[in-house]
C-alpha positions, 0 to 999 in steps of 0.5 A: 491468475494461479500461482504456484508453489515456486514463487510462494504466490507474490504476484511478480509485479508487486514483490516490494509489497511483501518485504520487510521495509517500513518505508518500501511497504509503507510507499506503496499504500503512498503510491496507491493513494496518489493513484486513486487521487488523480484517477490513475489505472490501478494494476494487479494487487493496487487495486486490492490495496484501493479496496482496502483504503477506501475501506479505512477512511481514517487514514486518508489523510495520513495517506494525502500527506506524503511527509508522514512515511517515515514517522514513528508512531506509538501506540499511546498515540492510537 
């Protein structure tokens, strides 16, 4: 799919992927994972996130625990 210069390329059906909220970007990885996890079809830009977790095995079980979307971490803590 092309995108023109008038919707700045954000695929229509993921517009709260490039927002401004922790929480609604961080959902999104959420959702993906839960996705992934129960072998649910994957649409548009999901099935580049999926590319991208599986790529980061280190944050699957952050992923896996749905508690952690709204915790704070620093960056003492890596």
């Amino acid at each position: 799919m092309i995108f023109s210069a008038t919707n700045s390329g954000v695929p229509p059906a993921a517009p709260e992927m490039f927002g401004q909220n922790r929480q609604q970007l961080r959902q999104v990885f959420f959702d993906v994972w839960s996705k992934m996890q129960t072998n649910q079809p994957l649409e548009g830009i999901e099935r580049v996130l999926a590319q991208i977790i599986e790529m980061h095995p280190e944050y699957h079980a952050l992923l896996a625990d749905p508690d952690k979307l709204d915790k704070d971490f620093s960056v003492e803590a890596g």
